[in-house]
C-alpha positions in Angstrom: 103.1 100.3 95.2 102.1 97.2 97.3 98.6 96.8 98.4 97.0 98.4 100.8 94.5 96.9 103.7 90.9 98.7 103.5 90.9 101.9 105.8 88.0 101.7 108.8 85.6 104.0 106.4 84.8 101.0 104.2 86.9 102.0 101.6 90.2 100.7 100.0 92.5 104.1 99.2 94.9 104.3 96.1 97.6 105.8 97.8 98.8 107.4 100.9 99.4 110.9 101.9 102.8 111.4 104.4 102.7 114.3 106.7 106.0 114.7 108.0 106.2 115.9 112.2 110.0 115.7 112.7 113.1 113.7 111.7 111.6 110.5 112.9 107.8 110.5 112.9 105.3 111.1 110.5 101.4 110.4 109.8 100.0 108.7 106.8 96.4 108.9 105.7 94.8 107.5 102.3 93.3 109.4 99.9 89.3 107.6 100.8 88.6 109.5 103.6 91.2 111.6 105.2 90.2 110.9 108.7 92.0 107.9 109.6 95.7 108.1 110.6 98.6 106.2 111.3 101.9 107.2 112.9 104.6 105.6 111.7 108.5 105.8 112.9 110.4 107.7 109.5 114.1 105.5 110.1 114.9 109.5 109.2 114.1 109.1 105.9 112.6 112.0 103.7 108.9 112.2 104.1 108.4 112.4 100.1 111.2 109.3 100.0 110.2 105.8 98.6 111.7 104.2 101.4 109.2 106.5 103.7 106.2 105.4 101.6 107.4 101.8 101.9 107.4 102.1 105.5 104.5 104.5 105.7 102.7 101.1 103.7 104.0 98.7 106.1 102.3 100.2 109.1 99.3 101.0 106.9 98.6 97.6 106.7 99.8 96.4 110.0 97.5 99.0 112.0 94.5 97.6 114.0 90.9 97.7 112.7 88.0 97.3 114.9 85.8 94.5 114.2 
């Protein structure tokens, strides 16, 4: 898995959960907290895909964290 940016609780998760909403959105949360989210665009792959978790990764890391 590639590396993952630290979530806003402090903490660095080990992986990511995907919650899948419809054919092309989902939600992906790490396994530190739980409470932090990102939506992410599914390119209508599987939500249990490794091309979803690659992506899922991508706008893990790319997401905004407060100062």
């Amino acid at each position: 898995m590639n590396k993952l940016k630290e979530c806003p609780c402090g903490k660095t998760p080990t992986e990511l959960g995907i919650t899948d909403w419809n054919s092309q959105w989902a939600y992906c949360s790490g396994d530190c907290c739980g409470e932090w989210v990102v939506e992410f665009r599914t390119q209508n792959q599987h939500a249990h895909s490794a091309k979803c978790m690659e992506l899922a990764i991508k706008e893990w890391n790319r997401a905004p964290r407060g100062e």
